[in-house]
C-alpha positions as a Markdown table, in Angstrom:
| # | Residue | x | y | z |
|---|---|---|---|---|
| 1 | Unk | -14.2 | -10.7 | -25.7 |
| 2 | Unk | -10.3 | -11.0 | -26.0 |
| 3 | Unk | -9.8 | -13.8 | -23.3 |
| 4 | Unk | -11.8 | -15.7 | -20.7 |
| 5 | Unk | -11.0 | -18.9 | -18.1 |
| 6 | Unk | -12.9 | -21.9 | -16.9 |
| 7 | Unk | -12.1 | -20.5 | -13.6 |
| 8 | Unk | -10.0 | -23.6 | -12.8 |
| 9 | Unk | -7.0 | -24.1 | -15.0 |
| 10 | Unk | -7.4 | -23.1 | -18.9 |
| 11 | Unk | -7.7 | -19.4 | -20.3 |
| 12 | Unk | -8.5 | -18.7 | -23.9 |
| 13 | Unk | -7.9 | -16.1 | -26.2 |
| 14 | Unk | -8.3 | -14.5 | -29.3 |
| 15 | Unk | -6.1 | -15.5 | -32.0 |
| 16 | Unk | -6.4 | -12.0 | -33.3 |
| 17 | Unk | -4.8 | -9.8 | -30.5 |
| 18 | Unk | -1.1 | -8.1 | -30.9 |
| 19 | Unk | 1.7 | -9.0 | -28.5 |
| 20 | Unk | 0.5 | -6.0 | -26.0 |
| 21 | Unk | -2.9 | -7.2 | -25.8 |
| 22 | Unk | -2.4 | -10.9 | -25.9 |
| 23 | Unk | 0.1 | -9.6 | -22.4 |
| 24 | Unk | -2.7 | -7.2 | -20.9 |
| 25 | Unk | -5.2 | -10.1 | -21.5 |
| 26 | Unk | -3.0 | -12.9 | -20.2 |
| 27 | Unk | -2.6 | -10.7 | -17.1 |
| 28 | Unk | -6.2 | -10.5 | -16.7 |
| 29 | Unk | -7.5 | -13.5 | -17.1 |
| 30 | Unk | -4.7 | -14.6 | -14.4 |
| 31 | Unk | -5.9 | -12.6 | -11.9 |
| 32 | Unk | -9.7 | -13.7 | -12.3 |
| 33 | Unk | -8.1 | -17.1 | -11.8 |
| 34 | Unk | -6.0 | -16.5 | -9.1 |
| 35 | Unk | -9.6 | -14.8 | -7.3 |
| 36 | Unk | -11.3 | -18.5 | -8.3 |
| 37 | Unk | -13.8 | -17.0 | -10.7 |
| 38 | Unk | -15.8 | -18.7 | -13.1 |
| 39 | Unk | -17.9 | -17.6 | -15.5 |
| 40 | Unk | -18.9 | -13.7 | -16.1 |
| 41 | Unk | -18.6 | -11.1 | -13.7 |
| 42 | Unk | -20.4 | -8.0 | -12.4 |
| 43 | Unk | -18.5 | -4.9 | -13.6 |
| 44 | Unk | -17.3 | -4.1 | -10.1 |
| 45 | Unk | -15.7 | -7.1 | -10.0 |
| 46 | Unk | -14.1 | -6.9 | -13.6 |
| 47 | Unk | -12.6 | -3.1 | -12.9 |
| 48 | Unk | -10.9 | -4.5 | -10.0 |
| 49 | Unk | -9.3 | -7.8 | -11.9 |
| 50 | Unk | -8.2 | -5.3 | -14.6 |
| 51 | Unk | -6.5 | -3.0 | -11.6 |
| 52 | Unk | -4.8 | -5.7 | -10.1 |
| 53 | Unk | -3.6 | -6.8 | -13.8 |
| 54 | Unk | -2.4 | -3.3 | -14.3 |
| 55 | Unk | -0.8 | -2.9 | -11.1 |
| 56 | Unk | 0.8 | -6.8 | -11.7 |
| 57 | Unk | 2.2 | -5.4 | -15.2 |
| 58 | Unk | 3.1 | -1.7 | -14.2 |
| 59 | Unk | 4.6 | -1.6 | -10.8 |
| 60 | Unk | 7.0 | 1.1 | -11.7 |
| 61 | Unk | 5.5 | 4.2 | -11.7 |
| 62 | Unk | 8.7 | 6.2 | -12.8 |
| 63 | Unk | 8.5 | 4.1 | -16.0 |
| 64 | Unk | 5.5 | 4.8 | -16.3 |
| 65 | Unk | 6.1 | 8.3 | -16.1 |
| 66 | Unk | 9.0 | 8.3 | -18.7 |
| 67 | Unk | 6.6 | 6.5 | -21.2 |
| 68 | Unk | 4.2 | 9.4 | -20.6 |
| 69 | Unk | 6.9 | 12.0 | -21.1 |
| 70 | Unk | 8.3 | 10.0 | -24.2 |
| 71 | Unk | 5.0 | 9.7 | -25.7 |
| 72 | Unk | 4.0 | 13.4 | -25.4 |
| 73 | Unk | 0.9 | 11.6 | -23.2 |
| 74 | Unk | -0.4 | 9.9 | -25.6 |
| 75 | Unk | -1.9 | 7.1 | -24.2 |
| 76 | Unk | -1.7 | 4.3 | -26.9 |
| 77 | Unk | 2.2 | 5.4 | -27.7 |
| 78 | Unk | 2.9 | 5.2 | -23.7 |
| 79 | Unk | 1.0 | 2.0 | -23.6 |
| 80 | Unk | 2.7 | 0.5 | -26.5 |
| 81 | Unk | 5.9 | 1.5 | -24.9 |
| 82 | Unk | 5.1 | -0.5 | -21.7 |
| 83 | Unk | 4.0 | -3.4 | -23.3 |
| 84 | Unk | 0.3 | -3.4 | -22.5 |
| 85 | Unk | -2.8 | -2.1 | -23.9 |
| 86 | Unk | -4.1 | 1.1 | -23.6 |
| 87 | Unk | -7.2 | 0.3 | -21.6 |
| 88 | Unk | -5.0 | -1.9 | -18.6 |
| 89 | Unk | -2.3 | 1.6 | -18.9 |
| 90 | Unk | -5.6 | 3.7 | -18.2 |
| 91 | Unk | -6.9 | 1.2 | -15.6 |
| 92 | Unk | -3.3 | 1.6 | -13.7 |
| 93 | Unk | -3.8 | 5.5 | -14.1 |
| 94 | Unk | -7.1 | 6.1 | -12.6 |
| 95 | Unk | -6.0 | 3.9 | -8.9 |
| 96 | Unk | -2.9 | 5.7 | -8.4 |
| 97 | Unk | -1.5 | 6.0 | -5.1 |
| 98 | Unk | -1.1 | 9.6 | -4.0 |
| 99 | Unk | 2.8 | 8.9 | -3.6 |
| 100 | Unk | 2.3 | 7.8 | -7.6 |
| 101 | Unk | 0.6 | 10.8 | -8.6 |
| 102 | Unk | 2.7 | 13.2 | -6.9 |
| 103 | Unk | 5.6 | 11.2 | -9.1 |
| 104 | Unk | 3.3 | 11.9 | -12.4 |
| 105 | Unk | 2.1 | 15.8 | -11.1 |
| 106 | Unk | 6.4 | 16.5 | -11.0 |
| 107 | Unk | 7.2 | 15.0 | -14.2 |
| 108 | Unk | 4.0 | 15.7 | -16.9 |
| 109 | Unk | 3.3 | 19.2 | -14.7 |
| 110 | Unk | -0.7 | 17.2 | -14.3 |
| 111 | Unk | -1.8 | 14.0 | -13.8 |
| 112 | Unk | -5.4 | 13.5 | -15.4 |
| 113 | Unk | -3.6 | 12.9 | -19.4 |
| 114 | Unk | -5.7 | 10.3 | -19.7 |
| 115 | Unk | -8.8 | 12.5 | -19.9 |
């Protein structure tokens, strides 16, 4: 467990994360606050904080893009890139809007490079 919230007003976290997951965390545990949860949560419910933390932290889907280009799609170099952890970049990949894939289909040539 890297992070977790009282739900009201604290969020802890590892001392051990890097700068990128201490960020991807953050986001997280933000978002479960800003739905008012407390303790754990069904994995529905956790795939849908980590979206909205993805979406929060990558709203630009062009830069997103150009990391995937730079990195040759590797994931972990694109999410480094950006700033966040790989599993939040691959969260923000697989709820794409079809506007945002089109943008990913014209500049990698295919979107699924997370497969």
């Amino acid at each position: 467990m890297w992070g977790a919230t009282d739900g009201a007003r604290r969020i802890w976290l590892d001392k051990g994360l890097t700068q990128r997951e201490r960020r991807s965390t953050l986001a997280h545990e933000l978002e479960h606050l800003r739905r008012g949860h407390t303790g754990c949560q069904d994995p529905a419910t956790e795939r849908a904080v980590e979206a909205a933390a993805a979406r929060y932290l990558l709203p630009e889907i062009r830069e997103i893009a150009d990391a995937l280009v730079w990195a040759g799609c590797h994931l972990d170099t694109a999410a480094d890139e950006l700033w966040v952890d790989e599993q939040l970049l691959r969260a923000r990949l697989e709820h794409l809007h079809p506007a945002e894939r089109a943008i990913l289909v014209e500049r990698l040539g295919r979107v699924e490079v997370w497969a």
